[in-house]
N, CA, C and O atoms as a DFTB+ gen file, in Angstrom:
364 C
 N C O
     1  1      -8.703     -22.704      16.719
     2  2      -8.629     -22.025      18.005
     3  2      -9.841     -22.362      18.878
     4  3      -9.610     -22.640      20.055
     5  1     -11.006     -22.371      18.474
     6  2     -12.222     -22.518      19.206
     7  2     -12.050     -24.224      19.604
     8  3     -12.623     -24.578      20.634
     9  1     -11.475     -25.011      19.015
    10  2     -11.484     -26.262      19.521
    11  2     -10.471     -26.791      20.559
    12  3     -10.468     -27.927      21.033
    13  1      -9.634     -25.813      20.831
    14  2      -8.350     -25.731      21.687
    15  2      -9.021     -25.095      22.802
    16  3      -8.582     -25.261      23.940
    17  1     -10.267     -24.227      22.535
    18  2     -10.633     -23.109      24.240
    19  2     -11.573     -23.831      24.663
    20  3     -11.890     -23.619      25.833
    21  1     -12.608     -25.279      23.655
    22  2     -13.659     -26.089      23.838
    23  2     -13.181     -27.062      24.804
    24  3     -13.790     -27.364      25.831
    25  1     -11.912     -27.605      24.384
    26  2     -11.153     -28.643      24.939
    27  2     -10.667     -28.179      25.955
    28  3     -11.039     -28.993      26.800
    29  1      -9.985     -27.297      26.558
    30  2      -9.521     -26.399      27.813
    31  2     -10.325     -25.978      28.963
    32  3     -10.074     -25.916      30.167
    33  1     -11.604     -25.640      28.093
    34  2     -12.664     -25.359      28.865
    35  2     -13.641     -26.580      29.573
    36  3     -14.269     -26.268      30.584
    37  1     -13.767     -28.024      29.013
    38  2     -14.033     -29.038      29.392
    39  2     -13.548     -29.196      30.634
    40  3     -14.203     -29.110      31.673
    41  1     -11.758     -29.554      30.472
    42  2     -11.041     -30.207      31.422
    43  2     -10.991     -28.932      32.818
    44  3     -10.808     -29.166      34.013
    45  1     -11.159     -27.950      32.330
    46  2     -11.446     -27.101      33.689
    47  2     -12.690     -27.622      34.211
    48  3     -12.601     -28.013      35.375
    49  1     -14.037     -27.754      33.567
    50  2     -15.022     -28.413      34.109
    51  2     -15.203     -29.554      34.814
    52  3     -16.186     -29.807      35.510
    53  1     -14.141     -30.328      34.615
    54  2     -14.322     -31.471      35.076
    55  2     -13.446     -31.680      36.467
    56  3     -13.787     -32.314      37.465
    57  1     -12.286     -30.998      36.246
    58  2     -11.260     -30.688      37.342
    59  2     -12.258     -29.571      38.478
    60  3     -11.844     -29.533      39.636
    61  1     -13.346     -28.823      38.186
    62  2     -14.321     -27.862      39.283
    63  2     -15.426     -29.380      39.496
    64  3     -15.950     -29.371      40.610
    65  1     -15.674     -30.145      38.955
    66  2     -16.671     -30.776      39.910
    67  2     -15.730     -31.946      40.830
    68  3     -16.412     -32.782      41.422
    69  1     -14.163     -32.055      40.988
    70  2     -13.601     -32.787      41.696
    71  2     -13.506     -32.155      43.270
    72  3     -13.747     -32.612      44.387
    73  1     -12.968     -30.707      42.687
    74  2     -12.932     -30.089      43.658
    75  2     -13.796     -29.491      44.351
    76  3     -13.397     -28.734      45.237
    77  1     -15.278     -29.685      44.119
    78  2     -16.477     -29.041      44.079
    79  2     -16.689     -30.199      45.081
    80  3     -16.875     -29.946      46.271
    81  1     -16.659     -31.579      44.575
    82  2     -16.660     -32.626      45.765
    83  2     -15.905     -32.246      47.148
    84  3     -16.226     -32.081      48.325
    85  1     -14.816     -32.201      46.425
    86  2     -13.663     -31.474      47.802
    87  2     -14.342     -30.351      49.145
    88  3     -14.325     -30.356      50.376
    89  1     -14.866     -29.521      48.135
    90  2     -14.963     -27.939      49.183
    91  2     -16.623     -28.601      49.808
    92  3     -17.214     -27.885      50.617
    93  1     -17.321     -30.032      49.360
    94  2     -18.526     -29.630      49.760
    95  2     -18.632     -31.289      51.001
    96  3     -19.491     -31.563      51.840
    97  1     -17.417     -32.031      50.604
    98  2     -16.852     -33.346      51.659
    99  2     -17.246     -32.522      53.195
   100  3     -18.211     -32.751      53.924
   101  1     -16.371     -31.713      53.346
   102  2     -16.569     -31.592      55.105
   103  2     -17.999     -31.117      55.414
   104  3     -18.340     -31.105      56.597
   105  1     -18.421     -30.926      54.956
   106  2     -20.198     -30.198      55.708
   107  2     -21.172     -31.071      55.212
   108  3     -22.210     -31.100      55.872
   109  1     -21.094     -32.022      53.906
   110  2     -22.098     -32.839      53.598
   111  2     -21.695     -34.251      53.572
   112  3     -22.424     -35.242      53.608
   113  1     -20.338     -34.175      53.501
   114  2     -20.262     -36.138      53.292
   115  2     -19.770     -35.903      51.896
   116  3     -19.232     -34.843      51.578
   117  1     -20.028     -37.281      50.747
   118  2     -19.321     -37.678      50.107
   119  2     -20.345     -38.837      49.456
   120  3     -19.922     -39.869      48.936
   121  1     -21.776     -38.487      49.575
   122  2     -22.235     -40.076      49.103
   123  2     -23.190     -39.690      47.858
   124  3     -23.058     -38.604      47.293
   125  1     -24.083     -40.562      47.492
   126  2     -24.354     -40.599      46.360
   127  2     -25.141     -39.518      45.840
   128  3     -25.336     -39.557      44.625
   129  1     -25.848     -38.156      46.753
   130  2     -26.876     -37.846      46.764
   131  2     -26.086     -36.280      46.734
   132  3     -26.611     -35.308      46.191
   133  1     -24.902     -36.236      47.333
   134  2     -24.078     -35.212      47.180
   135  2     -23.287     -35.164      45.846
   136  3     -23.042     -34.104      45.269
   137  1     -22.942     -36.268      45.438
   138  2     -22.572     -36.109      43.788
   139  2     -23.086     -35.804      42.976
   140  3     -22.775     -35.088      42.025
   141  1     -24.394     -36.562      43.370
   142  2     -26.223     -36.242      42.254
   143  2     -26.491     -34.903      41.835
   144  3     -26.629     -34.284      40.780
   145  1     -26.515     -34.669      43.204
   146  2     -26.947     -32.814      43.243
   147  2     -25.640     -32.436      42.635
   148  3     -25.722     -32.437      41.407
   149  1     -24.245     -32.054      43.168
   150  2     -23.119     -31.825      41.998
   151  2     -23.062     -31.652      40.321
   152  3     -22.963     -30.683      39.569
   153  1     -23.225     -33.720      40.064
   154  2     -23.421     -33.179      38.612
   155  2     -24.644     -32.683      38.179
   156  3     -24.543     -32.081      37.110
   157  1     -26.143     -32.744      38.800
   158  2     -26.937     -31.957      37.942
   159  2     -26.809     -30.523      37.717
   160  3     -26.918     -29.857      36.688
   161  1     -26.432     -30.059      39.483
   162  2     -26.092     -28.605      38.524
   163  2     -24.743     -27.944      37.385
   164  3     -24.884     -26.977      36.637
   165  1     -23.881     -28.520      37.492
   166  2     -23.192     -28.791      36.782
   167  2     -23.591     -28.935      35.130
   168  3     -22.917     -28.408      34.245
   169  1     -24.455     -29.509      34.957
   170  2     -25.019     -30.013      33.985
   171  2     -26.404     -28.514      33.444
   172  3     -26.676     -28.026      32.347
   173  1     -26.828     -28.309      34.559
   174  2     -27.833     -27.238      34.720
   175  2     -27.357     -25.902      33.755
   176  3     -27.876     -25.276      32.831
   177  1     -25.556     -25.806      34.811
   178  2     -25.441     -24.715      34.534
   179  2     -24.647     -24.589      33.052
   180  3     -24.485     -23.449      32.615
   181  1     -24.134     -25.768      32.245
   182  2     -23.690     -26.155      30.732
   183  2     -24.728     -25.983      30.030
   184  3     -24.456     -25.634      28.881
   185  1     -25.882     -26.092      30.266
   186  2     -27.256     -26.036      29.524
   187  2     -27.609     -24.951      29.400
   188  3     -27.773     -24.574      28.239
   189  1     -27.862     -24.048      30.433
   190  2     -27.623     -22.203      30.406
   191  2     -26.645     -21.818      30.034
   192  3     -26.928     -20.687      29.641
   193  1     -25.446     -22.001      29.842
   194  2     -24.306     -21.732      29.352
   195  2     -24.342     -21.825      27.888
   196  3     -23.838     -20.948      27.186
   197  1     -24.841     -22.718      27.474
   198  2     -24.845     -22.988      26.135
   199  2     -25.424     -22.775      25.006
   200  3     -25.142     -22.891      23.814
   201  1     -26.982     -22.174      26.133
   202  2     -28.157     -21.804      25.419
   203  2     -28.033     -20.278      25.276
   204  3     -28.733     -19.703      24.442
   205  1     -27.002     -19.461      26.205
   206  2     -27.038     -18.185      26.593
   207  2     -25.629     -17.723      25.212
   208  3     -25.670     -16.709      24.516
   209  1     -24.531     -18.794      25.164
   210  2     -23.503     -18.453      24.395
   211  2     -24.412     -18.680      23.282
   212  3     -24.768     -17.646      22.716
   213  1     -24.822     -19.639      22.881
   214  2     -25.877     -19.365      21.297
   215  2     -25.905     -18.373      20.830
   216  3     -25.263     -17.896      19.893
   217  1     -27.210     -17.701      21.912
   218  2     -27.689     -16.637      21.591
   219  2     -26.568     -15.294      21.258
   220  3     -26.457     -14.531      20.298
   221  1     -26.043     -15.398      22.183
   222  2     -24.813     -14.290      21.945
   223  2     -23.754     -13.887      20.837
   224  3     -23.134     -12.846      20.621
   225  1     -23.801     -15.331      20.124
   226  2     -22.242     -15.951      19.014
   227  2     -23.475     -15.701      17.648
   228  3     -23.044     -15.395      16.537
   229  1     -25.056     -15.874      17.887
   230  2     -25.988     -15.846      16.794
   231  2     -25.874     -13.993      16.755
   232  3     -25.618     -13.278      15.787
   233  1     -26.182     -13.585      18.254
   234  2     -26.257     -11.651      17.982
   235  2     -25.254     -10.848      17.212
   236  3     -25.128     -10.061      16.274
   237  1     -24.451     -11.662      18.382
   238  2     -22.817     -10.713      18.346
   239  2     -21.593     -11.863      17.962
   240  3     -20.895     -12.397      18.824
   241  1     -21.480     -12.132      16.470
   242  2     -20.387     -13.236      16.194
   243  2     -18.679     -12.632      15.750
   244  3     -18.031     -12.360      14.739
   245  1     -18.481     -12.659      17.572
   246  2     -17.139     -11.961      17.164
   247  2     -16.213     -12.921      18.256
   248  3     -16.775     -13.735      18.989
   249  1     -14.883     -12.742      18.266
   250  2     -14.024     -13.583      18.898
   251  2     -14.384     -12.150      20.376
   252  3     -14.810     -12.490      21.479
   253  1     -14.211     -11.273      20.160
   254  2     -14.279     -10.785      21.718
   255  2     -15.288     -10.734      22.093
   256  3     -15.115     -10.036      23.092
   257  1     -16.507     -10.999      22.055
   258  2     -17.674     -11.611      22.450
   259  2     -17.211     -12.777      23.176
   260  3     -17.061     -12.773      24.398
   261  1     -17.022     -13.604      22.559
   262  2     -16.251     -15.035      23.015
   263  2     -15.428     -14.825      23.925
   264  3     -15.391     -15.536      24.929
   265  1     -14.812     -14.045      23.774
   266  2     -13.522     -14.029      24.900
   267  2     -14.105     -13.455      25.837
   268  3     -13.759     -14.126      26.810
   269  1     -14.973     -12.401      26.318
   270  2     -15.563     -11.735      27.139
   271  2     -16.928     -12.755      27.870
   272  3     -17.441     -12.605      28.979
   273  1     -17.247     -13.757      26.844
   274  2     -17.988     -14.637      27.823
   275  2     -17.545     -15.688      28.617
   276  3     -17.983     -16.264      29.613
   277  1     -16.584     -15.783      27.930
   278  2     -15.814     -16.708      28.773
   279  2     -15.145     -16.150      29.932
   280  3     -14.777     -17.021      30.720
   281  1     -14.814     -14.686      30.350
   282  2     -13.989     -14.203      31.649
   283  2     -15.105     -13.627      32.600
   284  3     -14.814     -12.851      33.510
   285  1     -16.341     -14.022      32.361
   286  2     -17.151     -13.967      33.643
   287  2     -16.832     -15.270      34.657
   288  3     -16.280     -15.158      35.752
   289  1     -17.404     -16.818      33.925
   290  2     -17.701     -17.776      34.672
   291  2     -15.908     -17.570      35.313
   292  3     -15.914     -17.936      36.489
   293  1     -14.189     -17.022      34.796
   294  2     -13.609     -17.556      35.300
   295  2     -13.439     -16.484      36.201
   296  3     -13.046     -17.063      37.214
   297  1     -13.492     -15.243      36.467
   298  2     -14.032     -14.479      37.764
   299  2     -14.727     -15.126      38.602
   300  3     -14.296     -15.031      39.751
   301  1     -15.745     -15.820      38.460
   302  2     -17.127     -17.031      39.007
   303  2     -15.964     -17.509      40.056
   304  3     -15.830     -17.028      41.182
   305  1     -15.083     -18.620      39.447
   306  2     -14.536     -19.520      39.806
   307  2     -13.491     -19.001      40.353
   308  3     -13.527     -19.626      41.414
   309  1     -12.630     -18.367      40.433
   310  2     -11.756     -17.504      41.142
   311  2     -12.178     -16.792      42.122
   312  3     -11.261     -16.187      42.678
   313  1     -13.433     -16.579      42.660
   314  2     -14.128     -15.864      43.755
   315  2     -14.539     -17.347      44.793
   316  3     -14.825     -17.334      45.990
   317  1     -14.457     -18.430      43.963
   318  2     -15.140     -19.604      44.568
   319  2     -14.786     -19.921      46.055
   320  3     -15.585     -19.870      46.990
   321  1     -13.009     -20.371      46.156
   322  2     -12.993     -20.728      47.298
   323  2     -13.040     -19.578      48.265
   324  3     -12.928     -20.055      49.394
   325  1     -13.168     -18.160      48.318
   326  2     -13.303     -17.461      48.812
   327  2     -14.714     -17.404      49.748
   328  3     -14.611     -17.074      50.929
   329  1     -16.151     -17.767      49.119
   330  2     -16.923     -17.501      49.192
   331  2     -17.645     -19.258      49.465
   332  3     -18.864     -19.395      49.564
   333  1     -16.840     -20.269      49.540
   334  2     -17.555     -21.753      49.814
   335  2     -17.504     -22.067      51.229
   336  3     -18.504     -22.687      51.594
   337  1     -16.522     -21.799      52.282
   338  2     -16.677     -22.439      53.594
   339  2     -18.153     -21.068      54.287
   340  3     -19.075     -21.492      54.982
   341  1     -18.070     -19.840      53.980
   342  2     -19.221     -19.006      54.450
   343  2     -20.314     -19.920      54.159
   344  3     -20.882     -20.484      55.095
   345  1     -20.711     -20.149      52.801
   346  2     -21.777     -20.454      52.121
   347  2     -22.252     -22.218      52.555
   348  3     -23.402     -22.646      52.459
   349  1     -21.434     -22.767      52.878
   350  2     -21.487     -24.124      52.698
   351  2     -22.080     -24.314      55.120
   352  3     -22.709     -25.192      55.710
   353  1     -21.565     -23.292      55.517
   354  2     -21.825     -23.204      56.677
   355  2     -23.465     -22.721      56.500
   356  3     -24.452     -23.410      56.756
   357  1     -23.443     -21.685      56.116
   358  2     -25.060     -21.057      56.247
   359  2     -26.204     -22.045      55.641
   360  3     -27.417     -21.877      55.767
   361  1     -25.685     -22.901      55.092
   362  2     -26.603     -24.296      54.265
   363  2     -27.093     -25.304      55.836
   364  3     -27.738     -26.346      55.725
């Protein structure tokens, strides 16, 4: 099971930095320096993610732990396009 929500959870990642290009094309462009910044945080935020689920799966090693960390970031992402043309203007 955990290698089915690892694998699921990837291809959502990778499908948010396409569209992450998408929502951030009209106000910045599209060139190398806008991808840069993209995947590092991207990358930033897998590294906190990963270091933070550790800790959590080392405290509290339960599947609803797991399941409960995982339905923040997708609240995160479900608030996204709501909250990107405001945000991407005030930049």
């Amino acid at each position: 099971m955990l290698k089915i929500v690892v694998f699921f959870a990837g291809a959502v990642l990778m499908a948010l930095e396409i569209v992450g290009s998408r929502l951030l094309a009209p106000y910045f462009g599209s060139s190398i320096f806008v991808w840069g910044s993209l995947i590092s945080i991207f990358l930033a935020g897998l590294s906190g993610g990963y270091y933070a689920g550790g800790v959590m799966a080392d405290r509290y090693p339960s599947p609803l732990v797991m399941g409960s960390f995982l339905c923040l970031p997708a609240i995160v992402i479900f608030l996204l396009p709501l909250v990107s043309a405001p945000v991407n203007r005030l930049i």
